[in-house]
N, C-alpha and C positions, 0 to 999 in steps of 0.2 A: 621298377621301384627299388624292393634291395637291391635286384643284383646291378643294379646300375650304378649302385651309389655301398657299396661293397666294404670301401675305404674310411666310411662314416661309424659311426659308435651305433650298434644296434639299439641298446636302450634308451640312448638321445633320439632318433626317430619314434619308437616306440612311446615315450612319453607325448611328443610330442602330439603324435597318433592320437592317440586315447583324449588327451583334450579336446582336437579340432575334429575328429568324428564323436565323440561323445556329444559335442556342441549340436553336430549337423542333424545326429537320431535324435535328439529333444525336440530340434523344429521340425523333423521332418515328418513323426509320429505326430505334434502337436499339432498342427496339418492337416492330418489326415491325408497326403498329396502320396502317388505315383513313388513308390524307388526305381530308380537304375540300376541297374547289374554293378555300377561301377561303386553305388552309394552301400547295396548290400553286402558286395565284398568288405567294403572299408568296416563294415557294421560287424560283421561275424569275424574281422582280424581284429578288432577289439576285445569283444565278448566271447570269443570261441576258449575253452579251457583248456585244449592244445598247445594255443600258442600263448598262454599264459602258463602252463608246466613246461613249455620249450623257451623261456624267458626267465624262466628260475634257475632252469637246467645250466643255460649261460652266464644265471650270476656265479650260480656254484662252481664252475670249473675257471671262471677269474679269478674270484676266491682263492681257487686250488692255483692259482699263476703267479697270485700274491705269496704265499705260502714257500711257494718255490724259491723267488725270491729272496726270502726273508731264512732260508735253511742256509745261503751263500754268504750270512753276514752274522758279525759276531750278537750275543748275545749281550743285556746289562741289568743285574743286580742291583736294587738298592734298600739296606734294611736299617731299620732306626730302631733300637730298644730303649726303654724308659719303667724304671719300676724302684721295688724299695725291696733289699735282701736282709735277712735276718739270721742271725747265730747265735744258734743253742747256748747255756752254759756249760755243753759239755765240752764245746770248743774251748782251746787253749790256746794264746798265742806268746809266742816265743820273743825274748829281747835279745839283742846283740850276745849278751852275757851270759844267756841260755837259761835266762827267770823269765817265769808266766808274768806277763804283766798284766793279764787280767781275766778272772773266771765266770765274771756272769756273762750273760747274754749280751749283745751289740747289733746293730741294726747300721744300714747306711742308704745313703741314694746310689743305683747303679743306672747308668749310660752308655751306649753301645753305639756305634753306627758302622756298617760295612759295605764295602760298595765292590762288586766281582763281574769279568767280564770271562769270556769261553768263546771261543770261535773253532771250528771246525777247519781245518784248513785243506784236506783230502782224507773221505772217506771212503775210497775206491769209485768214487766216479758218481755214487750215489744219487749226491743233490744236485750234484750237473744234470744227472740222465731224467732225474725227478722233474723238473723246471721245466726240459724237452717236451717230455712227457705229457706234462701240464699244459704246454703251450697246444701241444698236437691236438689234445683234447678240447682244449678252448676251440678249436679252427673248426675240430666237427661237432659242437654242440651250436656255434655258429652257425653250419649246415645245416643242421638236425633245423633250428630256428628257420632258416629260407625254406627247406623242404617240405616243412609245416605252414608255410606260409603258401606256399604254392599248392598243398595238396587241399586247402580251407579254399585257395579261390577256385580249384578247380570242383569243388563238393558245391559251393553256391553255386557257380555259374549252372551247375547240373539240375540244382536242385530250383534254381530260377527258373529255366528252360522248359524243364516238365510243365512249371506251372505256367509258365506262356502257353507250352503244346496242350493242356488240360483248355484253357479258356481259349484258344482257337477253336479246337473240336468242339466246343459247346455251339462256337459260333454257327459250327458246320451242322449242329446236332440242332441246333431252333432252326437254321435254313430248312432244314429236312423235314422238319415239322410242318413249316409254314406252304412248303413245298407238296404233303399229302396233306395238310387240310386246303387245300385249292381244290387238288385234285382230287378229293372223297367231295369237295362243293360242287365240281365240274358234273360229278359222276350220279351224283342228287340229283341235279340240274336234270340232265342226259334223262334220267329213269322217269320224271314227273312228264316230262314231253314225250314218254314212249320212244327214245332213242338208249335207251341203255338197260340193263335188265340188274336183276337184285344181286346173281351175282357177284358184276360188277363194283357193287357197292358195298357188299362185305367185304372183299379181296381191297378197297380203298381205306375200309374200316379197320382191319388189319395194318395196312401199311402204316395208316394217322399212328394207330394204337402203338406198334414196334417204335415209330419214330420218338413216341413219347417217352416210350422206357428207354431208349439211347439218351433222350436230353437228362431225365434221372441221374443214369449212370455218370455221362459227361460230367453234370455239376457237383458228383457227389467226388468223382474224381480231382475236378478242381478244390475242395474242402483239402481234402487229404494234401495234395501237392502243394497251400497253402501253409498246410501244419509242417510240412518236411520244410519248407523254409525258413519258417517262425525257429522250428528245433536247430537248424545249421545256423540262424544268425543268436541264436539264443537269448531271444526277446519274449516280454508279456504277450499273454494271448493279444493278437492283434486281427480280429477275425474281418475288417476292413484291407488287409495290407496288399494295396495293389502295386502291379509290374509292366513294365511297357511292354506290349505284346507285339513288337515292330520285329518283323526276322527278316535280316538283313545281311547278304553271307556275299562275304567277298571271299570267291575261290581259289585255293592254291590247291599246289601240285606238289606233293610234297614227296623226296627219294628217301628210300629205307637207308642206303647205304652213306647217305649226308646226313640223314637226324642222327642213326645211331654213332655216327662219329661225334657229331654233335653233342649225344646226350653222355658218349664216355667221358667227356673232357668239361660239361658244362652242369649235367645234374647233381642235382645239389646232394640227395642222399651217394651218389658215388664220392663224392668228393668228400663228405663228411666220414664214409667209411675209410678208405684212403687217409684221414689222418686218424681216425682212431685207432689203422693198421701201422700206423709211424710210433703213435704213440705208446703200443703194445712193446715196438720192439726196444721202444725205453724202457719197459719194463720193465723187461728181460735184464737189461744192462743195472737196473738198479737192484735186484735179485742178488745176480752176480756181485753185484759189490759187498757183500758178505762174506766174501771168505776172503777179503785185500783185507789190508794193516789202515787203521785211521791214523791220519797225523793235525797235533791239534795244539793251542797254546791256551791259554787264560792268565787273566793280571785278576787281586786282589788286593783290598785295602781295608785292612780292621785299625777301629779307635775305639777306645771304650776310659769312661771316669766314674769315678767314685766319689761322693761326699762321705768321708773319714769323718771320722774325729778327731780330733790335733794330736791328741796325745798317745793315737793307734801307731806304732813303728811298721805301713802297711803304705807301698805304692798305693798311688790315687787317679792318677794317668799313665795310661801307656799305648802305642799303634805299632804295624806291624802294615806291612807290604810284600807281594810277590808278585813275579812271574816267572810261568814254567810252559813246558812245551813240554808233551809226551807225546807215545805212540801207544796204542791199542791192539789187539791181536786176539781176536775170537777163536783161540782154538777150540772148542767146540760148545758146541751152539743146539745139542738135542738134535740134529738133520732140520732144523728151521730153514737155513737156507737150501739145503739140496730142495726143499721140497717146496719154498719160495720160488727156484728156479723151474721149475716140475709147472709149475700152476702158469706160470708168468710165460712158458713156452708154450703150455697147452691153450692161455688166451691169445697171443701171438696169433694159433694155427686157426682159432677159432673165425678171427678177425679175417683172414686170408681167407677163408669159407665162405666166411657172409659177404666180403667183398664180390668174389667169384659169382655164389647166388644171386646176387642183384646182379650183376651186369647180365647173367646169363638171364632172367626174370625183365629185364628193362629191353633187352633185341626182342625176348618175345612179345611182348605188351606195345612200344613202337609198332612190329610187323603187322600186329592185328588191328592196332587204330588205325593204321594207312589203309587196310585194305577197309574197314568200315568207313573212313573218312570219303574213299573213289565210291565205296557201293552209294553214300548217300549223296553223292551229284548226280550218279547216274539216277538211281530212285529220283530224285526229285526233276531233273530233265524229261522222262518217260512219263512220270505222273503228270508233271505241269503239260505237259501235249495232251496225257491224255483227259484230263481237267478239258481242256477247251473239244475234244473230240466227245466226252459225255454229255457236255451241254447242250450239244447240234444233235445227240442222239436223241436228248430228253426233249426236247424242241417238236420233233421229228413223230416222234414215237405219242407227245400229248396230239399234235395234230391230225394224226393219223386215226389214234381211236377217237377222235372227235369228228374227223369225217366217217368214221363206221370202220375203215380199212385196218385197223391194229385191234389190239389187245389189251385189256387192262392189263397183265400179266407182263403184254410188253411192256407198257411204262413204266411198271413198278420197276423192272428189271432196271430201267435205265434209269431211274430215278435212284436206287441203290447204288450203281457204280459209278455216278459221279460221287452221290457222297462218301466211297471208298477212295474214289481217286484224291477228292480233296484231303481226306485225311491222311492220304500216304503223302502228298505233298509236305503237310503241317509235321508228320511224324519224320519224314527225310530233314527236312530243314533244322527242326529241332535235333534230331542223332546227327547231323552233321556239326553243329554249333557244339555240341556235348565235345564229340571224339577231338574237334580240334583243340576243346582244354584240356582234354588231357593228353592230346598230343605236344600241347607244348610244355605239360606239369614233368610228361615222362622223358621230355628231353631236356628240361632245365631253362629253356625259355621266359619269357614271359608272357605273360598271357596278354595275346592277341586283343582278345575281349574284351578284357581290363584295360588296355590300355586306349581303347575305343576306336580300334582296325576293324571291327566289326562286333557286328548287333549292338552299337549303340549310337 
């Protein structure tokens, strides 16, 4: 999605976004129908307030690009005055001859207009390094926006998952049910024909009873795993909101030492820190430019008129024009810039840290979803045998204490470890679906999932 389309205007997608999934949640909740993995994401990259403060973030450092620009280009004045001036009679004004020609009071119309331009033409490098600067920042608020975008689909897909693996296990939790009330029916049966004894039928009443408070827990787990996705797409209570509970896992084999090269050159938050560390070192340079000489020019243009009175010996228009070119020279400045450069070094080294910290933070987090990614093939390989190996047991085991030769003890036994085996199936398949989003969140891919390579 972004990163495929990298070279587009973020907030032109963005907009775009926001109308045709705002469209699709209207029917889709109106409805009442099934979401997709693919519909949820599209639904919490709208409404999630993440990537609505990583979408402000990127207007503001355009803004700051604009800015930049506009420091490299001259400035323009325009002022227009209009009013009425008055003089005292203790004003005197003077004739050629050096007689007052008049002691009272006089009033007239005054008009002004002036028009001034200023342009900065080198100020030690400043608004050059400024602009850089600006721009480096745009590139990783950019990031910061895909890195948010990647980290919201890997949070749903998580938090869809669960709730798929909540209402599997329920599924496995009413089997289990249905499974000891047969078998407390079997075991009734057995005791009323004097083939079975009371026993018996407590240890079957226990089992019903246990199975019962699992299917509790199961459904009360499904509630909750509901709310955690209502809260990630951040929607109305939607206490209907169903999810396809189809798990469908196509397997890769993924090397530590190809993702993590991968994720040095393609994750979004490395690559965002990386120019925030470009743009620090503008900083620096714009710091420094405090103790260089400015060189600058500006033009100006004054006119101004008066309404006299005829008989005042008093110019009534006159204009006047310039341009000059100076040079400036901060010989000192209070230590503002030694300590501009001080600060502007010390974020530089900061930026170089956190870069370092995540990359060192991203090999370990890779290393560890690889190896949870291989434990849940295997988990789900060994479970799914052993799934079909508890069902011949429980088979086995019912037939056996129904000809007299087993134990209810034993069936209970086997009748428990298929329903563990089935739920280490659902909870493999589910932690497997998980780790490979964020196996691809944490190397800057896209998401598998989302893009409908699997589970949808």
């Amino acid at each position: 999605m972004f990163r495929a389309k990298r070279g587009m205007s973020l907030s032109v997608i963005a907009v775009s976004a926001v109308i045709m999934i705002s469209t699709a949640v209207s029917g889709a909740f109106s409805a009442g129908r099934i979401l997709s993995l693919r519909e949820c994401i599209d639904i919490a990259l709208v409404n999630n307030p993440d990537m609505g403060m990583a979408r402000q973030s990127l207007k503001k450092s355009e803004s700051n690009v604009l800015c930049g620009y506009g420091n490299l280009l001259p400035d323009l004045q325009l002022d227009f005055y209009a009013g009425h001036r008055y003089y005292g009679p203790s004003s005197v004004l003077i004739d050629d001859s050096g007689r007052p020609v008049q002691q009272q009071g006089f009033g007239y119309e005054d008009y002004a207009f002036r028009i001034g331009s200023d342009i900065v033409l080198w100020d030690g490098g400043a608004n050059y390094a400024g602009l850089r600067q600006a721009k480096r920042n745009r590139e990783g608020a950019k990031e910061e926006l895909q890195y948010n975008y990647d980290m919201i689909t890997a949070t749903v897909i998580r938090a869809y998952y669960n709730l798929v693996r909540f209402k599997r296990l329920t599924v496995v939790a009413d089997e289990s049910v249905d499974q000891a009330r047969q078998s407390l029916d079997r075991t009734e049966a057995l005791l009323e024909v004097g083939s079975g004894t009371l026993a018996d039928v407590l240890k079957a009443k226990v089992r019903h009873s246990n199975t019962k408070l699992d299917l509790i827990r199961a459904k009360n787990q499904v509630e909750l795993a509901r709310e955690d996705l209502i809260a990630v797409l951040n929607i109305d209570d939607y206490s209907d909101l169903g999810v396809d509970t189809a798990l469908v896992m196509n397997m890769i084999n993924p090397d530590p030492f190809t993702e993590i090269d991968f994720a040095m050159q393609n994750r979004s938050d490395l690559r965002g820190l990386r120019a925030y560390l470009e743009g620090a070192d503008a900083g620096v340079r714009v710091a420094k430019s405090g103790w260089l000489p400015i060189f600058g020019a500006n033009f100006g243009y004054f006119w101004s008129d008066r309404g006299m009175a005829e008989n005042l010996n008093f110019f009534r228009e006159e204009y006047s024009w310039n341009i000059t070119a100076y040079m400036r020279i901060n010989v000192f400045d209070r230590f503002f810039t030694s300590a501009n450069v001080k600060t502007a070094k010390a974020d530089h080294r900061i930026s170089e840290y956190q870069l370092e910290k995540s990359k060192l933070n991203a090999v370990r987090e890779i290393k560890s979803l690889i190896i949870v990614i291989n434990e849940a093939i295997e988990r789900v390989a060994v479970a799914t045998e052993t799934v079909e190996q508890a069902q011949e047991d429980v088979r086995l085991a019912e037939e056996r204490y129904r000809v007299g030769a087993g134990t209810m003890l034993e069936t209970i036994a086997a009748q428990v470890a298929l329903t563990e085996a089935k739920a280490v199936v659902i909870d493999a398949k589910c932690d497997y679906l998980i780790a490979v989003a964020d196996l691809d969140r944490a190397t800057g891919r896209e998401s598998r999932l989302r893009a409908g390579l699997e589970g949808e």
